[in-house]
N, C-alpha and C positions, 0 to 999 in steps of 0.2 A: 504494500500500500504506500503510495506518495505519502509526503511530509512539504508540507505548506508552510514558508514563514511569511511574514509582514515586512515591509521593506525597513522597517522602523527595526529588527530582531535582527535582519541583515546590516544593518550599518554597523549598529553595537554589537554585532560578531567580526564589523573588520576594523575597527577602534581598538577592541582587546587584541585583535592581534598587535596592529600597528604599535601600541604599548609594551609589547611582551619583548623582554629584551633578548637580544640572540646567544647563542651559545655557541662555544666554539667544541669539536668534537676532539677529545683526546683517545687516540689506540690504546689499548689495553694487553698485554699479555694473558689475564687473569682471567680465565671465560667460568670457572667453578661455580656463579654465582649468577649468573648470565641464562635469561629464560630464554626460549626460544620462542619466535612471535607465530601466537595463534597457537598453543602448546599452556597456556596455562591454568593447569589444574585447578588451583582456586578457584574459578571464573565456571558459574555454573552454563550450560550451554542454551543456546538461544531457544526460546519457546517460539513453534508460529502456530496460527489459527488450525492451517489444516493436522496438527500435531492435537492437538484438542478436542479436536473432533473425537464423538461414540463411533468405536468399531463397531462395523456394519458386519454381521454374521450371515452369507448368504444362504443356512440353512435357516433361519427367520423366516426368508420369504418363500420359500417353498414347502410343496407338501408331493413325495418323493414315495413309490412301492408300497400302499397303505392297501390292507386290506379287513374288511369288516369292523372296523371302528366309527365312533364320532370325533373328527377333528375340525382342525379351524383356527382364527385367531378372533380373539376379541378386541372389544372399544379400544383402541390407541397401540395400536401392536404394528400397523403397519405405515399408515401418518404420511398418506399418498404415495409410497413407493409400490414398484411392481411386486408382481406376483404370480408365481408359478406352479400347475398344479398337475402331477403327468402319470402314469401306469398309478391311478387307485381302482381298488375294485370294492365294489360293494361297502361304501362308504358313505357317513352323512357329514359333510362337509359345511361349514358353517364362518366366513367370513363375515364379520359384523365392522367392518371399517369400510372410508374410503381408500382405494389405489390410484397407481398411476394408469397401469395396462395390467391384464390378465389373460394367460395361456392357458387352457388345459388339452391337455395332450393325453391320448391311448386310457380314460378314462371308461370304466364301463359299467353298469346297475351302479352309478350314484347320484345322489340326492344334494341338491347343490345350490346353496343361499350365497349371492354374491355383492355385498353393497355399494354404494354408490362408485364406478371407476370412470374417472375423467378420461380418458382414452378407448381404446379399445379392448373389448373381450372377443378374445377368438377360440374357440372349441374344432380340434383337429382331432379324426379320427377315436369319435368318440360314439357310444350306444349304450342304449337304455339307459338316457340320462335326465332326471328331472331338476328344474333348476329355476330357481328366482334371479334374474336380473336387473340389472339397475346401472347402466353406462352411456355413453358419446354415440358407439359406435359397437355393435353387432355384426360376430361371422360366425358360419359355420364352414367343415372344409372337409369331406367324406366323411359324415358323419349319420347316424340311424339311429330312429324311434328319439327323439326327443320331445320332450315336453318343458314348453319355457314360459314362463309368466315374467314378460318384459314390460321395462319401460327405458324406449333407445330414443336417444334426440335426433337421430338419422334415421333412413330408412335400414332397417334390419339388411342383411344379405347371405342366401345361404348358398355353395358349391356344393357339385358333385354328393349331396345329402338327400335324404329318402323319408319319409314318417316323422318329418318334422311339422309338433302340432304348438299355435302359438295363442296364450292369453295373455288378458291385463296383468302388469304390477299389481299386488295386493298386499303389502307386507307394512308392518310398522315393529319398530324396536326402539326402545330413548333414545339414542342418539342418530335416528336416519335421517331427520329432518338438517340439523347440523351438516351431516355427511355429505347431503346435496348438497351444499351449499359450498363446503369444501372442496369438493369436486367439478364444479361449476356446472351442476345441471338444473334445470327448473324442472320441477314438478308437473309443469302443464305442457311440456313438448315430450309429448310422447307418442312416438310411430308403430307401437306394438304389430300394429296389424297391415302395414304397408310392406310386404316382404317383395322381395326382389329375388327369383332365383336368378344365379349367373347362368347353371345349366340346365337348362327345360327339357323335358324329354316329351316326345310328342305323343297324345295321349292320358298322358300320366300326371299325376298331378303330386310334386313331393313335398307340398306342406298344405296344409290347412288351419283353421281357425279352431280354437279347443271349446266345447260345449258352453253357452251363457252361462248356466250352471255351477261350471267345473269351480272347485274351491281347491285354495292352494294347499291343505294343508292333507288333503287327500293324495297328493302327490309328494309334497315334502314335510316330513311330519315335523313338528316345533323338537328343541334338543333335549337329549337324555335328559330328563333330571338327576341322574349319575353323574354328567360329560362336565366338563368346567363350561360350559355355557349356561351352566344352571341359573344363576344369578339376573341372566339377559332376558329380560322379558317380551314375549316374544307374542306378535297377533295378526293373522293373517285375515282378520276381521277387514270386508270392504271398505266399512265404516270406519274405521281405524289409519286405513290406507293412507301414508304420504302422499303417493300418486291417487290421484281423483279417478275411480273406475269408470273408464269409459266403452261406447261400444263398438268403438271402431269401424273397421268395414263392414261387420254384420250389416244385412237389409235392414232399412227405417222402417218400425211398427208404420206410422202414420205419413203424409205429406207434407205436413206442415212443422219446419222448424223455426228456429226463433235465435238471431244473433246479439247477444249479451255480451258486452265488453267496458272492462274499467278500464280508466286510465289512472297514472301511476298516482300512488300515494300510499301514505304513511299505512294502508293495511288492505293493501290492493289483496294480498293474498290471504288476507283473512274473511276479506268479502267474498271474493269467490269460492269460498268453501262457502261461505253463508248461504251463497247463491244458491250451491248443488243440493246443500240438507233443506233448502224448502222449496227448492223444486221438482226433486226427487220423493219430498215426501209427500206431493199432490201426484205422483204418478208419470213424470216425464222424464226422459230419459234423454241423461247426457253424452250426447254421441263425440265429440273430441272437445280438444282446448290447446289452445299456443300464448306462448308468451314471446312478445316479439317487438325488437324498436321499429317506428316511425319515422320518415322524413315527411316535409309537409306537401310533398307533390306525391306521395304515397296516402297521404290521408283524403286528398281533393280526387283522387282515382278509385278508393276503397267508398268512402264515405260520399260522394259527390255531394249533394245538396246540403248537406248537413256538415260539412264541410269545412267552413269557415267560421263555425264555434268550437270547433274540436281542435283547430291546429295548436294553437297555444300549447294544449294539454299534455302532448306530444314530447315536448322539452323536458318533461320533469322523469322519463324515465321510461322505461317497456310497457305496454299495452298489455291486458291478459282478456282474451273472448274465448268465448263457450257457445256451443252448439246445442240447444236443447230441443227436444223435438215430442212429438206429441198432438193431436188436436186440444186447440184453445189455446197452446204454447203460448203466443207472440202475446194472449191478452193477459195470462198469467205473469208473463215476465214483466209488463209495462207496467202490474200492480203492483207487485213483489217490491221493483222498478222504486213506486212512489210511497208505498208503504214502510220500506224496511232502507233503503238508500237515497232517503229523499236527499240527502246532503251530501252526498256522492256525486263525482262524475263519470257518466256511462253513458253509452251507447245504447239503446233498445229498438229492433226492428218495431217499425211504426205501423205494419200488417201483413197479414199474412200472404198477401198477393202480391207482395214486393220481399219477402223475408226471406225466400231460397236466395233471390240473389243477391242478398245484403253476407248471407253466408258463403256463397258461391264467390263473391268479391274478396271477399278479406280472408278464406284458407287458401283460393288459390294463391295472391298476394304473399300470405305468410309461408305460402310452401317453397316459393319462388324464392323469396329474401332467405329463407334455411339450405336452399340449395334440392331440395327433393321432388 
């Protein structure tokens, strides 16, 4: 690291010299007594930062030949670094932090909670694998029979894979909310159901959507009460969910949806949980959500008419809209709307005869500015 003086420290360092009177050097025969420079024992040796540093143990981040156990790391064990997890079998696997990136490799009958990774999660030659994820970015790469209950901020992608069945996130533990956050993912971009295969096979179809039904814990059961995850309180309760369960590409019960969007503030994402628990509990169902910045020729293209009250709003941070759908949607939402956020700023499709493309506007928009 550089060392900075002030010209005022430099002058009064060439002053003390200019003062310092010279010396003349006399030879010596008598060396007995005489250190040699850069040799002096006294003189403890220099510390630097990276000498300080905690050794990094790279059997920490991996999980290595495991068979029929509960393993895993818990809250603060791994503190965004990677993580690799390769030939286990018959294993319940249970990662309760966020990472950087995650492998697993030659993995097969295991049961697999993976929380929030800023990077990418790749599954290579893996089968009969169930698993909760939570990351950027999603692959798979010859792999069979999987069952994933995602939430990816990109579109999923699977290779050369077969019996891959995909649902919503559903998971909650104390510290996942944190984790997102850590990790830099929102809650509301989530593509579970946008899958992309690289290799199609004509015919055939090698993934599908997992039953509305399907509950996560049917698939990955919560941990031993034996295992040291005991302590971690663990719910795979919808209603509990980090991520907002949505219904993705499933077919829409009804016609008619209805676009709801806050703009930023002090508990943008508190509302929108408001939003879902009382419109979900009149019966209407949340089909996606993004959270996404604005420019103001992006809000005059999305919003048109309404337009020119909204740009301001745009400056103070990301957008969050919800797709809720149902007949009578649009009038439920406008009351909810006035009833429960009157002192909010939000968006509310203003009828039903304009409301597909108020939604039609701003996901494609938002799919566009995410890249998918």
């Amino acid at each position: 690291m550089g060392c900075f003086f002030s010209k005022k420290s430099k002058r009064k360092s060439s002053e003390a010299e200019e003062r310092t009177p010279t010396t003349t050097t006399v030879e010596t025969t008598n060396t007995s007594t005489a250190v040699p420079l850069g040799n002096n024992s006294e003189e403890a040796p220099k510390q630097y930062s990276w000498d300080k540093r905690e050794k990094v143990d790279p059997k920490d981040y991996m999980l290595t030949g495991l068979k029929d156990v509960t393993v895993g790391r818990l809250p603060g064990k791994l503190n965004g670094q990677q993580f690799v997890i390769q030939e286990c079998e018959n294993c319940n696997i249970f990662v309760f932090d966020h990472s950087a990136t995650i492998t697993i490799d030659d993995c097969v009958n295991c049961r697999i909670v993976l929380g929030p990774v800023k990077g990418s999660v790749f599954f290579r030659d893996c089968k009969d694998i169930k698993c909760v994820v939570a990351c950027q970015q999603f692959r798979t790469r010859d792999c069979k029979k999987m069952e994933v209950f995602l939430c990816c901020a990109t579109q999923p992608i699977i290779e050369s894979s077969t019996g891959m069945k995909f649902g919503c996130f559903q998971y909650y533990y104390p510290e996942l909310a944190f984790h997102f956050k850590d990790a830099g993912l929102s809650i509301f971009n989530n593509n579970w159901s946008n899958i992309h295969d690289f290799t199609p096979v004509s015919g055939e179809n090698n993934w599908s959507l997992l039953p509305e039904a399907s509950a996560v814990l049917d698939s990955v059961p919560v941990p031993d009460p034996e295992s040291e995850f005991k302590s971690v309180r663990v719910s795979a309760d919808a209603v509990r969910s980090i991520v907002p369960l949505t219904k993705g590409g499933r077919r829409k019960a009804s016609d008619e949806s209805c676009l709801f969007v806050f703009f930023a503030g002090e508990y943008t994402t508190a509302n929108a949980r408001k939003l879902i628990d009382e419109t979900t509990a009149k019966g209407f169902v949340l089909i996606q959500t993004k959270e996404v910045s604005m420019r103001p020729e992006d809000v005059k293209r999305v919003f048109q008419n309404n337009a020119d009250d909204l740009v301001e709003w745009i400056t103070k941070g990301p957008v969050i809209a919800l797709e809720l759908n149902g007949d009578g949607a649009v009038e439920a939402c406008k009351s909810i709307a006035n009833e429960v956020f009157s002192g909010t700023k939000v968006f509310v499709s203003d009828n039903k005869n304009t409301s597909s493309r108020d939604v039609d506007n701003f996901f494609n928009f938002a799919d566009m500015q995410m890249g998918l």
